[in-house]
C-alpha positions as CSV (number, residue, x, y, z in Angstrom):
1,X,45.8,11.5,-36.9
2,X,42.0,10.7,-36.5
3,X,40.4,10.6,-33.5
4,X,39.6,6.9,-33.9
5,X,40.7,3.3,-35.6
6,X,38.7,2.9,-39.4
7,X,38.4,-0.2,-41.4
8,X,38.6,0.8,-45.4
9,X,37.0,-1.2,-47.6
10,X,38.9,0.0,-51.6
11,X,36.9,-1.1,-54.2
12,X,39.0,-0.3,-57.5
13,X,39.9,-2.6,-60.4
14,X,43.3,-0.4,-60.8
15,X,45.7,-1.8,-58.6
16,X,47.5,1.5,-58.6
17,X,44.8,3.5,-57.4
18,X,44.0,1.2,-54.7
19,X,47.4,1.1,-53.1
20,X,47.3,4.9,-53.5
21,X,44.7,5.1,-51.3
22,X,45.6,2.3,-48.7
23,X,48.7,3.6,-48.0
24,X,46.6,7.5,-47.7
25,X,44.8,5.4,-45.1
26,X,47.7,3.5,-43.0
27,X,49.6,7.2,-42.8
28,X,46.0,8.0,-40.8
29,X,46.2,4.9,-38.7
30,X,43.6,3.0,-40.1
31,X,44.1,-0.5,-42.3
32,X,42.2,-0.8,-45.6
33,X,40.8,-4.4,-47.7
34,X,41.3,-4.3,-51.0
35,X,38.5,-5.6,-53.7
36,X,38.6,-5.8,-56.9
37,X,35.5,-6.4,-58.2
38,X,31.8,-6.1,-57.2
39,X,31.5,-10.1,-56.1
40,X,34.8,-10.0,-54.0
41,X,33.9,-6.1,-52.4
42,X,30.6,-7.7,-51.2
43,X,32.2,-10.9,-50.2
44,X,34.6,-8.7,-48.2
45,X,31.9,-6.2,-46.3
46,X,29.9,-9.1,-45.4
47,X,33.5,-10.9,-43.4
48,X,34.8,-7.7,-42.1
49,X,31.8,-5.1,-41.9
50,X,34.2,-2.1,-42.9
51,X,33.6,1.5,-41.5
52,X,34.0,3.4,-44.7
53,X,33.9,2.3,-48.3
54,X,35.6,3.8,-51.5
55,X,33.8,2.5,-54.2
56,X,34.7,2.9,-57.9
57,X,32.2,3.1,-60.6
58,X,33.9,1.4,-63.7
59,X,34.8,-2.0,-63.1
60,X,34.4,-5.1,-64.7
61,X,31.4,-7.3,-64.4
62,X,29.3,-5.5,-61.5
63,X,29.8,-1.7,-61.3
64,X,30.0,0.6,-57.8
65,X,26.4,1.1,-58.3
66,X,25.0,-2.0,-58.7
67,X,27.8,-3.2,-55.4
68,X,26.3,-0.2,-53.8
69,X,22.6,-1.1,-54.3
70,X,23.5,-4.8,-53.1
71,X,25.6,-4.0,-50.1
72,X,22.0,-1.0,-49.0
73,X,20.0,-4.4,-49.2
74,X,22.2,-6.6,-46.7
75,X,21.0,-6.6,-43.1
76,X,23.1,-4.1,-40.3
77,X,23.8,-3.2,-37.4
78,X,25.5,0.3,-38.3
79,X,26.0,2.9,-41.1
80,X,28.8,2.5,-43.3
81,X,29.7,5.7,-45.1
82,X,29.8,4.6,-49.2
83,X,32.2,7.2,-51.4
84,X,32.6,7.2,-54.8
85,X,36.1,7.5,-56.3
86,X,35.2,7.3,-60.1
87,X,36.7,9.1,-63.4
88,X,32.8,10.0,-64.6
89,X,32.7,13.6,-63.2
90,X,28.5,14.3,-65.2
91,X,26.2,15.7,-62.7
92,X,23.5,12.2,-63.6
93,X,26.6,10.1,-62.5
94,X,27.2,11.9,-59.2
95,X,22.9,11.3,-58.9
96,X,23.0,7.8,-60.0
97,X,25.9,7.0,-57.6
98,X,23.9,9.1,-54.7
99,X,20.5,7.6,-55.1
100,X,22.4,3.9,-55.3
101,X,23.0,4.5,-51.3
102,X,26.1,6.3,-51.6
103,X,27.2,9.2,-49.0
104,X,29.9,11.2,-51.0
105,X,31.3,11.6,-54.7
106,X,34.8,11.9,-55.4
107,X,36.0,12.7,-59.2
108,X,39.3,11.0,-60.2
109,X,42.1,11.7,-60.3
110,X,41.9,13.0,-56.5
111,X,44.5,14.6,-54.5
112,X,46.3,12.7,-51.6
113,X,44.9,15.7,-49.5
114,X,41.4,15.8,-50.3
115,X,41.5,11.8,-50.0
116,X,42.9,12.8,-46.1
117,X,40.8,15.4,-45.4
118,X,37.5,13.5,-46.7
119,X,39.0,10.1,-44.3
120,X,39.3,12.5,-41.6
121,X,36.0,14.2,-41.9
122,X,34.5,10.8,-41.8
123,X,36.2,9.3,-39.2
124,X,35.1,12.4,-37.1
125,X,31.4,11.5,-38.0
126,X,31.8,7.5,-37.3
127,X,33.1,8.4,-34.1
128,X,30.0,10.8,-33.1
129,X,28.4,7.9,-34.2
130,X,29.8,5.4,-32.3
131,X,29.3,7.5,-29.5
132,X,25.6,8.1,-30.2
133,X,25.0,4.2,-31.0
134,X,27.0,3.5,-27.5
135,X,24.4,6.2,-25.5
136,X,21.6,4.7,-27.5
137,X,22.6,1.4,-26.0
138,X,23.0,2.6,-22.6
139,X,19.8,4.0,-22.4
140,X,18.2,0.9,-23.5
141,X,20.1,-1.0,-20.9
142,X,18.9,1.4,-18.4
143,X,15.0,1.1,-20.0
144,X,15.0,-2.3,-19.4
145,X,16.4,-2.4,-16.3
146,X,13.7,0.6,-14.9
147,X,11.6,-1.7,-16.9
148,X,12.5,-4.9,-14.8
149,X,12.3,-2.8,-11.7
150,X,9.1,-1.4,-12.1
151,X,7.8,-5.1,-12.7
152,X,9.3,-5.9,-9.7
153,X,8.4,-3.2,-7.3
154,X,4.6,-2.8,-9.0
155,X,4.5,-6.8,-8.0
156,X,5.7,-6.3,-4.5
157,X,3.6,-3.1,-3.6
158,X,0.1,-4.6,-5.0
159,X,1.1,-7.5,-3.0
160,X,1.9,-5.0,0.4
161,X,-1.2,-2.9,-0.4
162,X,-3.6,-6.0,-1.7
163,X,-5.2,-6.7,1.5
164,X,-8.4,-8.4,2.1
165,X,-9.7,-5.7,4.1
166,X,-10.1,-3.5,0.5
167,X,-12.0,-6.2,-0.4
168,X,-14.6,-5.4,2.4
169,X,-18.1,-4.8,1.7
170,X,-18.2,-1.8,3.6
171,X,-15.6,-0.5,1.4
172,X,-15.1,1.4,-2.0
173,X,-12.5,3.4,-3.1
174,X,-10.5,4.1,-6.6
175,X,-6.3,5.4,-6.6
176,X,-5.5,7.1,-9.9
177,X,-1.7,7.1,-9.8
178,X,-0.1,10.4,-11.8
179,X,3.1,8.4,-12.3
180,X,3.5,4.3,-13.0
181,X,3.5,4.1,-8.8
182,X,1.1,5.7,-7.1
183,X,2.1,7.6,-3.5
184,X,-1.2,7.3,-2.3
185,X,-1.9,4.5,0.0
186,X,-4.6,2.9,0.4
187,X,-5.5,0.0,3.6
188,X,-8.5,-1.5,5.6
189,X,-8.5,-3.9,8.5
190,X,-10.7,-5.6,10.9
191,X,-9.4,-5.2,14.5
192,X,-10.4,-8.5,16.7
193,X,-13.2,-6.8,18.2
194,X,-14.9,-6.6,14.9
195,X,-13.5,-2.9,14.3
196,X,-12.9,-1.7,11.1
197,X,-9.6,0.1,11.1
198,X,-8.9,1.9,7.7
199,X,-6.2,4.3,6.5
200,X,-5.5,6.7,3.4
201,X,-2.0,8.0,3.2
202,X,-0.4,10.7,1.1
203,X,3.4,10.4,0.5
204,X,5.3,13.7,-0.8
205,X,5.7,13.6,-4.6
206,X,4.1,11.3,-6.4
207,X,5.7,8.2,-8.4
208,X,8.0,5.7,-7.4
209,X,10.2,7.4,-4.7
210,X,6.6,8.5,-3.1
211,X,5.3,5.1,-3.2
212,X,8.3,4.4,-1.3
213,X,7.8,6.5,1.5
214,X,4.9,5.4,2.4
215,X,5.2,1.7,1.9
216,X,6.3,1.3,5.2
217,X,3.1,2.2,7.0
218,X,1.7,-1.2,6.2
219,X,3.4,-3.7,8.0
220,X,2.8,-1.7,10.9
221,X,-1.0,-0.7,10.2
222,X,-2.1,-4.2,9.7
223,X,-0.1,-6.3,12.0
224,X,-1.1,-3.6,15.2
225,X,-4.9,-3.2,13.9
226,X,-5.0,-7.1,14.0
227,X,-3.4,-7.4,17.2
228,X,-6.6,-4.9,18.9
229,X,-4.0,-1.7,19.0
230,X,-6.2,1.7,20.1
231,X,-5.9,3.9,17.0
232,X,-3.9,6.6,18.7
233,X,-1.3,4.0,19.1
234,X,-1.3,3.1,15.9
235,X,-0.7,6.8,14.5
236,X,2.2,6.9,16.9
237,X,4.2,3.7,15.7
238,X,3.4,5.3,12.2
239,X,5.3,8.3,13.0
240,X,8.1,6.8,14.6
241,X,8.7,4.3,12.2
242,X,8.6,6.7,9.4
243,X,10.3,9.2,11.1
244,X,13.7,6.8,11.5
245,X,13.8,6.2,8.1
246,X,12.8,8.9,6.3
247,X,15.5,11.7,5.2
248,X,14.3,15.0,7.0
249,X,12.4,16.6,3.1
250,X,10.5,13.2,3.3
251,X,7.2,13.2,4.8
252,X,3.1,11.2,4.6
253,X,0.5,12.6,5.1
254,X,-2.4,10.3,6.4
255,X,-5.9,9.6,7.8
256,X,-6.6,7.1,9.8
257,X,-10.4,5.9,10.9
258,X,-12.0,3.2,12.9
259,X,-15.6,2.4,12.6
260,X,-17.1,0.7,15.3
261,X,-20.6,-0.4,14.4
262,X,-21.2,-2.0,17.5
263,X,-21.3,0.8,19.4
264,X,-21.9,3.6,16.4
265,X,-18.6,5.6,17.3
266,X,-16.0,6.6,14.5
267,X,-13.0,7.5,15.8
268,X,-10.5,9.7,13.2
269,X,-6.8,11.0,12.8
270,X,-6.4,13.4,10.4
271,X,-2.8,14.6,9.8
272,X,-2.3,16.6,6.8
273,X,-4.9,15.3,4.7
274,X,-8.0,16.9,3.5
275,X,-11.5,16.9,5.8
276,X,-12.6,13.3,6.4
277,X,-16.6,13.3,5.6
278,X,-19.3,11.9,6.9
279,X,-22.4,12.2,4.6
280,X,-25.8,11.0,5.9
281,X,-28.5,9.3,3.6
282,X,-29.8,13.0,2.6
283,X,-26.5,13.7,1.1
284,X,-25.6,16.1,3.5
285,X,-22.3,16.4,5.8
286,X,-23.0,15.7,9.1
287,X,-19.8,15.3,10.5
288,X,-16.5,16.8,9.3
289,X,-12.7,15.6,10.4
290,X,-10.0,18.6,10.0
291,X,-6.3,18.0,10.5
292,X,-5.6,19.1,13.5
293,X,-1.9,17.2,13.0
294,X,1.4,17.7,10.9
295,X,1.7,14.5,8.8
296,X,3.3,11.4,9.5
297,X,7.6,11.7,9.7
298,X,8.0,14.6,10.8
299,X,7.7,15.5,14.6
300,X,9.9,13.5,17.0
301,X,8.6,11.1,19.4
302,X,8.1,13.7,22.2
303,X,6.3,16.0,20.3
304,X,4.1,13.9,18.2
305,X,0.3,13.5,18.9
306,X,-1.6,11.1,18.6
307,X,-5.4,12.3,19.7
308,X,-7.8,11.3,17.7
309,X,-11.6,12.7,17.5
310,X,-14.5,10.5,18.6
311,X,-18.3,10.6,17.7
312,X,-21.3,8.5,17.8
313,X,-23.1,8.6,14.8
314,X,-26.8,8.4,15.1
315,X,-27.9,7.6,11.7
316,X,-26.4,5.8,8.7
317,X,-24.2,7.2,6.0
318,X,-20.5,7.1,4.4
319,X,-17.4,7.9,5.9
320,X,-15.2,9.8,3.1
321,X,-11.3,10.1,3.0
322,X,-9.3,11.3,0.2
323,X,-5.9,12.9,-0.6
324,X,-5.3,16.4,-1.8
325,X,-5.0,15.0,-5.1
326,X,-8.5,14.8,-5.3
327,X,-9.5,18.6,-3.9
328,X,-6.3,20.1,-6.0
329,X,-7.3,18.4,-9.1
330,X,-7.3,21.0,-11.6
331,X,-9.9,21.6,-14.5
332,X,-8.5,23.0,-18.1
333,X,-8.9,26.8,-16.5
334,X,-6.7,26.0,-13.4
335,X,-9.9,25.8,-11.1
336,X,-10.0,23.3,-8.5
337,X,-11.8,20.5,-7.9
338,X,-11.9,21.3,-4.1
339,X,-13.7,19.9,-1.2
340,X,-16.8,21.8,-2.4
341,X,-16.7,19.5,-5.2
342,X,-16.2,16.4,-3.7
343,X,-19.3,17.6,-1.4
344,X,-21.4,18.0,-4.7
345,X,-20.2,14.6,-6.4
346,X,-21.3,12.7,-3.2
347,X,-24.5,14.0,-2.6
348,X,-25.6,13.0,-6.1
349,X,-25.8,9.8,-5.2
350,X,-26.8,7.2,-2.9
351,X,-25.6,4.3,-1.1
352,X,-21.6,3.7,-0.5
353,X,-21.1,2.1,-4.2
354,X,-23.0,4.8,-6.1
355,X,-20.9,7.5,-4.0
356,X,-17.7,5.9,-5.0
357,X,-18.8,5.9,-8.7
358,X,-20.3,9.3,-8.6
359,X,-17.2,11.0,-7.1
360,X,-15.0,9.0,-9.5
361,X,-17.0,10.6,-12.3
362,X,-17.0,14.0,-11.0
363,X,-13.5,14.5,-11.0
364,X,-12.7,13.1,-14.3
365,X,-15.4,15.5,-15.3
366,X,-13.6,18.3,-13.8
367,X,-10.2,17.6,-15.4
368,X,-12.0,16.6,-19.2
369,X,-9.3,14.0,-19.7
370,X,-6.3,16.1,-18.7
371,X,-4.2,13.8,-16.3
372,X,-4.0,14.7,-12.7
373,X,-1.0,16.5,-11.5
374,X,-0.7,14.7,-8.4
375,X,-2.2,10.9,-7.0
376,X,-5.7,11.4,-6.8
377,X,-7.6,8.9,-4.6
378,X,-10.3,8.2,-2.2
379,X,-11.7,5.5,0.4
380,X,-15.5,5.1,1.3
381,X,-17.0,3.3,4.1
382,X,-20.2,2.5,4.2
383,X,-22.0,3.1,8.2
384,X,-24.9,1.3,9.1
385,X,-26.8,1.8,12.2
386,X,-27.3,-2.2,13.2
387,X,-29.9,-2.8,16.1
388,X,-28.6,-5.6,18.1
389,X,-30.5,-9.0,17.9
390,X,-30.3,-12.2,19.7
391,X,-30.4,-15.1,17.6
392,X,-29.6,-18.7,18.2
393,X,-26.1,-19.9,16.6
394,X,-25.8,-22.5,14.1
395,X,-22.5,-23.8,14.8
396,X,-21.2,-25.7,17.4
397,X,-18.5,-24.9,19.8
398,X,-14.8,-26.4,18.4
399,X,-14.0,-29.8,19.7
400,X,-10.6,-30.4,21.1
401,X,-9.2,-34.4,20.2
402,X,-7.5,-35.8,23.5
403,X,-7.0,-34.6,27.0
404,X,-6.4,-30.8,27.4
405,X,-3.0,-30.0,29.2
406,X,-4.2,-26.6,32.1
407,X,-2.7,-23.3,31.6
408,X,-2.1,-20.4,33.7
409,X,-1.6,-16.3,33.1
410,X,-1.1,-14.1,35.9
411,X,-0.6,-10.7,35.4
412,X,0.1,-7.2,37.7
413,X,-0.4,-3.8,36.1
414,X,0.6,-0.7,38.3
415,X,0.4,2.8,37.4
416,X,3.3,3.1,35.4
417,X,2.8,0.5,33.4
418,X,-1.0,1.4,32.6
419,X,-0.2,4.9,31.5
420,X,2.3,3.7,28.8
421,X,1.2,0.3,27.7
422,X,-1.9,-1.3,25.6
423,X,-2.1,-3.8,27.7
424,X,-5.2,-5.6,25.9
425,X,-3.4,-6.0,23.2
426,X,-0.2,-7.0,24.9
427,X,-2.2,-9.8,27.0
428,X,-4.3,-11.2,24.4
429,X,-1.5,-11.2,22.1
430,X,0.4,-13.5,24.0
431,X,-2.6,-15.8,25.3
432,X,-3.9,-16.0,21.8
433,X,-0.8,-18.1,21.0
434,X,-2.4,-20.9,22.6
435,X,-3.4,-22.8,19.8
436,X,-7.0,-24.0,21.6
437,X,-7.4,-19.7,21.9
438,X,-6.6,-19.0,18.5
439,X,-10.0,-19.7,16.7
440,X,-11.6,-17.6,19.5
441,X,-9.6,-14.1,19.3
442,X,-12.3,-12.1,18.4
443,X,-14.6,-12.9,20.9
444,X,-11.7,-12.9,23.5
445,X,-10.7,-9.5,22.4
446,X,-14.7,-8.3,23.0
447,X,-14.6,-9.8,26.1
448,X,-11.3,-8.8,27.8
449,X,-11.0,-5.7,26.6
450,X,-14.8,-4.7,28.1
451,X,-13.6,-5.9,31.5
452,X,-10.3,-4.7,31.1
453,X,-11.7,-0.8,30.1
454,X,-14.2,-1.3,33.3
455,X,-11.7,-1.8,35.9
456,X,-9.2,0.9,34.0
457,X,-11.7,4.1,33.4
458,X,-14.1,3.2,36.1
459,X,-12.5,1.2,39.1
460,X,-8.9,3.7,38.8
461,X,-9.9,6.6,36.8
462,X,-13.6,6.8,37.8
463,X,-14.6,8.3,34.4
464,X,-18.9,8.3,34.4
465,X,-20.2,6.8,31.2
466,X,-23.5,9.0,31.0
467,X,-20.8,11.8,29.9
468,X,-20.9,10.0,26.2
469,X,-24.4,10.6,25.9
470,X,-23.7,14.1,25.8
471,X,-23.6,16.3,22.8
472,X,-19.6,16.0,22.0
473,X,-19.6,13.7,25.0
474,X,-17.9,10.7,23.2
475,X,-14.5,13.4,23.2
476,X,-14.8,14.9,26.5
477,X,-14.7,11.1,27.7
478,X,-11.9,11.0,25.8
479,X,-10.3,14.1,26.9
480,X,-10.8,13.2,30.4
481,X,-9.9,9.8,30.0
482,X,-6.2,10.9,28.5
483,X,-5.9,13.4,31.3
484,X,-6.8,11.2,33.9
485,X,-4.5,8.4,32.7
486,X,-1.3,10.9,32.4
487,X,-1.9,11.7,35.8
488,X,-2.6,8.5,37.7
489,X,0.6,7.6,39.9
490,X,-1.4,4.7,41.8
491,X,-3.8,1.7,41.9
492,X,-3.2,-1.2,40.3
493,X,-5.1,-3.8,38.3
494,X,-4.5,-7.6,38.5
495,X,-5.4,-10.2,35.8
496,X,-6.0,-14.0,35.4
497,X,-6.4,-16.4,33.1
498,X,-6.9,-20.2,33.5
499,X,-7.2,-22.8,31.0
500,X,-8.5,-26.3,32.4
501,X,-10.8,-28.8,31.7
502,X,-14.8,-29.0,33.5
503,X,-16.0,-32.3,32.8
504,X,-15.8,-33.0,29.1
505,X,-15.2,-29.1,28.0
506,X,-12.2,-26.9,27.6
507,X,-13.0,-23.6,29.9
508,X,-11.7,-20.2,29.8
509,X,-11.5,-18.4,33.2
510,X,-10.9,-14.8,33.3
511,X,-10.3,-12.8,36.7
512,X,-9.4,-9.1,37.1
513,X,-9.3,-7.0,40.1
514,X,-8.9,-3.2,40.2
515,X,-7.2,-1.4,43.5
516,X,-9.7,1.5,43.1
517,X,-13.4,2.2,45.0
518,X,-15.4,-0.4,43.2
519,X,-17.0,-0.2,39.9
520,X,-21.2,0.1,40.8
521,X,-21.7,-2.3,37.7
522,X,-25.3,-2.9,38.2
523,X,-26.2,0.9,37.3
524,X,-25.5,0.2,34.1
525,X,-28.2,-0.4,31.3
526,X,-28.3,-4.2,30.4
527,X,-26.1,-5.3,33.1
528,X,-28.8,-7.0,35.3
529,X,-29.9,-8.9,32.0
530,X,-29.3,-12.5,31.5
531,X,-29.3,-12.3,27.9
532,X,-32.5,-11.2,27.0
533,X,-31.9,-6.9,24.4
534,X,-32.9,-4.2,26.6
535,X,-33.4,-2.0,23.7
536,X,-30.7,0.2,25.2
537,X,-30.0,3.0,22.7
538,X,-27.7,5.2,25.0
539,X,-23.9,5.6,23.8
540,X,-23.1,3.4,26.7
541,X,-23.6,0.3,29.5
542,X,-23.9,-2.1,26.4
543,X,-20.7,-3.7,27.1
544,X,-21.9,-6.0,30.5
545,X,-24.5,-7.0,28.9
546,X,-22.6,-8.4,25.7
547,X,-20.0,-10.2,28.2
548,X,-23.2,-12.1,29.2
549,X,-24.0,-13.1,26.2
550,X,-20.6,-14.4,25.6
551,X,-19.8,-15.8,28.5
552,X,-21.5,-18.7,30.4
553,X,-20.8,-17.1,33.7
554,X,-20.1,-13.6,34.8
555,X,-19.3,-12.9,38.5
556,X,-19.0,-9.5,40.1
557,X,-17.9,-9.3,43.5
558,X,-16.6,-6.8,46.6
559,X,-17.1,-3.2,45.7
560,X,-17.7,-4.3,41.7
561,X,-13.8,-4.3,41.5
562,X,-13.6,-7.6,41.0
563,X,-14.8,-9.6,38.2
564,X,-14.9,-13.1,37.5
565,X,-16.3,-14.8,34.2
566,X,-16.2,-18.4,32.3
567,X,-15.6,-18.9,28.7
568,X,-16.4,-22.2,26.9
569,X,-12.9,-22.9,24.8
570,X,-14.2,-26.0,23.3
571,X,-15.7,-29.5,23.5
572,X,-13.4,-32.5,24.7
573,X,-12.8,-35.7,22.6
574,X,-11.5,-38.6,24.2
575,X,-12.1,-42.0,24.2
576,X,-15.2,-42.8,25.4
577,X,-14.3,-46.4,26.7
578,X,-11.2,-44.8,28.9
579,X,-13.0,-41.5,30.1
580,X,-17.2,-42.4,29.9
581,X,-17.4,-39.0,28.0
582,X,-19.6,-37.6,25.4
583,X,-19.6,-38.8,22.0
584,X,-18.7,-36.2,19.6
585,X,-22.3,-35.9,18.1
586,X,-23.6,-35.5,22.0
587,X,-21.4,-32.4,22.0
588,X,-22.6,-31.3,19.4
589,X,-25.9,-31.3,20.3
590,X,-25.5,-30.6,23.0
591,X,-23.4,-27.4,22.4
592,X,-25.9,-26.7,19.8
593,X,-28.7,-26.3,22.0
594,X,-27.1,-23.9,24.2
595,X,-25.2,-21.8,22.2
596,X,-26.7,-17.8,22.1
597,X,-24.6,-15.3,20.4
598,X,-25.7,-11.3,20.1
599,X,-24.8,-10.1,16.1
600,X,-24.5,-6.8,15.3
């Protein structure tokens, strides 16, 4: 019995021979059509698309070669085996009937067994076939579905990884993916305070399942850089979130980097990754970032670090991050592109954009057009050294249209609390969902978070500032700061905000107290200022003198532990007959003329 069902198609102008060979085929199991002719056997394959033909050659009319040719022409979606069963037994009619499209040749009269054996030997092969044809279609099910998913997920993670802080001019960078997803990750933010937060990550693997594993960093990254999160915090929330949903081989490494121009620091966590670089205008490395931690995912909670490594930079250059794609990248002899390459590339060249270009370049030189084994990519940020400079603002402050409804914030911080929360970013997130506040996070963040650090490292933890203008004194600070923090089991800090109305303006007012000593605030450089640079080049004492300038009032009282200033939220727009206010256009003007802002 065969292995499978057949449809015969028995073309034979002897009646006998046909039933001969239809009943051979029902004591198989399979069911036969019976032609006649050449017209009626093509009439027949094109209604019931048989799965083996017997085809004789001397008939009436058309002959089996001439129905053989015709019935190779017509259009199919599978092979249908073509014997002849014919008397001629010459070798140029066994090539004729071959070269007509036909798969076997049978010389009449034939035995009832070799009829069997040839059906069975056939139906073996149709069902290999059929079983071919059936994988062949599965796999193409499965193409187009990987197809459809790679659409999809390529879609989704340019739109996760697309950020406008890539776009920024400080940044240049290039991700050459080994697979159809790259695994190296790639995102840049600017924190409220003007901060640019950047990180490169480096999943395990490389295609799609390593582009998975570290898609989840984003969400995090950009959501806590925009809320003012400390970097440190930031690495920590990385971990932990990758760590719950990661499986325990799964792990991303990553470097994470905020520049703050302001006041020249860059501030680096390197887990896993290669050195992060500074290079200076002279092509030259003047700083250098090792990891000094596992990568992300795979220390708990308790054990996971997240110290990062501060310095001020005194002169301009380019940050540099990259994955070990880029240092592994291997030349035709097996020779690495390493970090002594990526050193070479960069000092070739000048400026952030050339850098980018030049590195780019270099390693495609080194692997002459092999492809990269692994993700290889890289994220430049260009440093400038900005002198501050006073100039006068061009745009007004907001107006606010009808009367403004007052708004209180009290807060309490005690020692507990300080040593496990961010609590500028905790405060200002919440009071920034005022909507009058909204327009105005930045410059809240700059100024909150100045006072905030005062009455914190100064007024509890009475950390000196001159220690930052020490060689490697921007870590110590640091150091001592983390220390200090851990161990403080009392003081307090207390905060205000109040949101009312002072004539025709919406104010701001901002109170914080510290239990400690007293903060001597007029030591520092710029502090005594009332808005005018004081050149001040030091690594510190900048920040009093920049609340001045963005504040209309700044009050320091008792020991220095109290602080007290006055924001200008907006201009008032009422009705002028009701209220004897402004017009719109005296604001304005107004507003215009007294508006001083410090750019960096």
């Amino acid at each position: 019995m065969s292995s499978s069902h057949l449809t015969l198609l028995i073309v034979d102008d002897t009646p006998a021979n046909a039933m001969q060979l239809a009943a051979v085929a029902g004591e198989l199991g399979h069911s036969a059509i019976l032609a006649s002719d050449g017209m009626e056997a093509i009439a027949k394959f094109k209604a019931s698309s048989p799965d083996l033909i017997f085809m004789d050659i001397m008939m009436p009319g058309m002959d089996g070669i001439t129905v053989a040719r015709r019935i190779r022409e017509l259009p199919t979606d599978k092979w249908a085996p073509i014997v002849f069963l014919s008397a001629p037994d010459q070798m140029r009619d066994i090539v004729r009937g071959l070269e007509a499209g036909g798969d076997d040749y049978l010389v009449k009269p034939a035995s009832s067994q070799i009829l069997r054996a040839k059906i069975n030997s056939y139906a073996r092969i149709l069902a290999l076939q059929r079983e071919v044809q059936a994988n062949a279609e599965e796999l193409q099910n499965w193409r187009l579905e990987a197809e459809e998913q790679s659409r999809l997920g390529a879609h989704v993670m340019s739109r996760l990884t697309d950020a406008a802080g890539l776009r920024d001019p400080m940044i240049r960078h290039f991700n050459m993916p080994a697979d159809t997803f790259s695994g190296d990750l790639l995102c840049a933010a600017r924190a409220p305070g003007e901060v640019l937060n950047v990180l490169l990550a480096d999943a395990a693997g490389h295609g799609l399942a390593a582009a998975l594993s570290a898609m989840p960093l984003t969400q995090a990254f950009y959501s806590m850089t925009a809320k003012g999160f400390p970097l440190p915090s930031i690495a920590e929330e990385l971990n932990r979130k990758l760590k719950s949903i990661l499986p325990p081989d799964r792990f991303v490494a990553a470097t994470l980097a905020a520049i703050d121009v302001r006041n020249q620091t860059v501030e680096v966590w390197n887990g896993g990754n290669p050195d992060a670089l500074f290079i200076n205008t002279r092509g030259k490395v003047a700083m250098q970032w090792a990891s000094h931690h596992p990568p992300l995912g795979i220390l708990p909670d308790k054990l996971f670090s997240g110290m990062t490594e501060t310095v001020v930079f005194h002169e301009p250059g380019d940050l540099v991050l990259c994955s070990d794609g880029l240092t592994e990248a291997e030349n035709p002899a097996g020779g690495w592109f390493a970090l002594d390459g990526v050193c070479a590339a960069l000092s070739q060249a000048q400026g952030c954009e050339t850098r980018c270009a030049s590195l780019l370049q270099g390693v495609n030189d080194h692997l002459a057009g092999q492809p990269g084994h692994d993700d290889i990519s890289a994220l430049l940020v260009s440093v400038p050294i900005n002198r501050r400079r006073q100039v006068r603002s061009t745009t007004p402050t907001p107006a606010h249209h009808g009367p403004l409804a007052e708004w209180r914030l009290a807060l309490s911080f005690g020692a507990e609390e300080l040593r496990y929360l961010d609590v500028v970013p905790a405060v200002l997130g919440f009071a920034t969902q005022i909507q009058a506040l909204r327009p105005h996070q930045g410059t809240l963040f700059l100024i909150f978070s100045e006072l905030f650090n005062n009455a914190l490292d100064h007024g509890l933890l009475g950390l000196d500032s001159a220690t930052k203008s020490w060689i490697g004194g921007f870590e110590l600070y640091m150091r001592q700061r983390g220390a200090r923090l851990a161990g403080l089991h009392g003081g307090r800090i207390d905060i205000a905000f109040h949101m009312h109305q002072e004539k025709s303006r919406a104010v701001l007012d901002i109170s914080l107290a510290d239990s400690g000593p007293g903060f001597d605030f007029e030591k520092c450089p710029g502090a005594l200022g009332s808005g005018e640079d004081t050149g001040n080049e030091l690594a510190y004492g900048r920040g009093i003198a920049l609340v001045k300038h963005l504040c209309e009032q700044v009050v320091y009282s008792g020991n220095g532990n109290q602080v007290w200033v006055r924001y200008g939220v907006s201009d008032l727009i009422v009705e002028q007959e009701e209220t004897g206010a402004e017009t719109e256009d005296e604001a304005i003007t107004r507003q215009g003329d007294n508006t001083d802002l410090l750019l960096f």
